[in-house]
N, C-alpha and C positions, 0 to 999 in steps of 0.2 A: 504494500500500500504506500502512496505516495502524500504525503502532504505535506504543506509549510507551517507554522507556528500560529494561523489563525486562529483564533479564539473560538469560531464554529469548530474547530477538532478535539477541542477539549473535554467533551463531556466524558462523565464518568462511566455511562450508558456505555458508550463506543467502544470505551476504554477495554470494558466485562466482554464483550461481544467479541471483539478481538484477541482478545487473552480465548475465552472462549471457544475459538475457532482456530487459533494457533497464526493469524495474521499477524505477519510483522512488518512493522512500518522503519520505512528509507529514512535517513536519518538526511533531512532534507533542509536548506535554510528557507528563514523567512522573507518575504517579498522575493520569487524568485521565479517570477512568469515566465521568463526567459528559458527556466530550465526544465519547464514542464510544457509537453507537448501538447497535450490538450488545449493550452490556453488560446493557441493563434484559431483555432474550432468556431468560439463564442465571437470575433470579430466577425468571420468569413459567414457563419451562420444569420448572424443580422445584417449582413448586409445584404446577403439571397434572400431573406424572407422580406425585408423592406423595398426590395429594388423596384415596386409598382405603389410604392407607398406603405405609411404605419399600417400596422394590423391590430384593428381596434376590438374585436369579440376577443376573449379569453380561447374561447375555445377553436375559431381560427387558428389565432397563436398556439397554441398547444400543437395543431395539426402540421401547420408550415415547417415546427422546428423539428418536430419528430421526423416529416419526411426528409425534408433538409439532413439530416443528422443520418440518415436512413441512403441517400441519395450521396453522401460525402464521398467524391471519386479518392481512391486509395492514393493516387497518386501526390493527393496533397497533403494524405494523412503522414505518408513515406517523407516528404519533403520536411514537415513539420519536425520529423524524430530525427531529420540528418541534420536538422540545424542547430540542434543543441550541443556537438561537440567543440562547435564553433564557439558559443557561448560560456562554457563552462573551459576555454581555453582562457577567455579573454577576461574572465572573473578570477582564474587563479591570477593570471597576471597582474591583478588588482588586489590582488592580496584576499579576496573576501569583498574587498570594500564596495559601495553604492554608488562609485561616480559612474558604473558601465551603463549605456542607454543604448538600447540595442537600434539598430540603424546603418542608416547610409552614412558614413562620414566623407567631406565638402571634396569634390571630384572624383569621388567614389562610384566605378556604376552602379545604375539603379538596378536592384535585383529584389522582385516582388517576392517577399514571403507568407503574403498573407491574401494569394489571388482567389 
């Protein structure tokens, strides 16, 4: 199991269910969307389900992201997971620290990662 230091991961519930089950959790830092694949999903996600405008029933919305999520070509789920070596190169080299913003740097080509 993968997660960062947020405070939704805290519960004690979790905690039993996982002890429970024999799940062991990545010993993963905090704020660190960069190094979780999943994260570039929830961008690429709304911006297919809004691309004809907001979606204003709940239950639309429920349907668009399921299909969406459902529809996710692999090819960018695969891109998603390669780019994280990239990331977690340029975090050691920063010691840990939070100046890393992931991105194009000035002359840099543009290389969509979030198509």
């Amino acid at each position: 199991m993968q997660e960062d230091n947020a405070p939704a991961y805290k519960s004690k519930y979790q905690e039993e269910v996982f002890s429970m089950w024999g799940i062991q959790k990545l010993l993963w830092p905090g704020n660190s969307p960069d190094l979780n694949a999943i994260e570039p999903c929830w961008f690429w996600i709304k911006r297919e389900t809004t691309k004809k405008g907001p979606i204003t029933s709940e239950k639309e919305l429920k349907e668009a992201w399921i299909k969406c999520w459902e529809d996710m070509p692999q090819e960018k789920i695969q891109a998603w997971i390669e780019r994280i070596p990239i990331h977690i190169k340029k975090i050691i080299e920063l010691k840990g620290g939070n100046e890393y913003v992931e991105g194009r740097k000035k002359g840099q080509e543009k290389v969509r990662v979030y198509d």
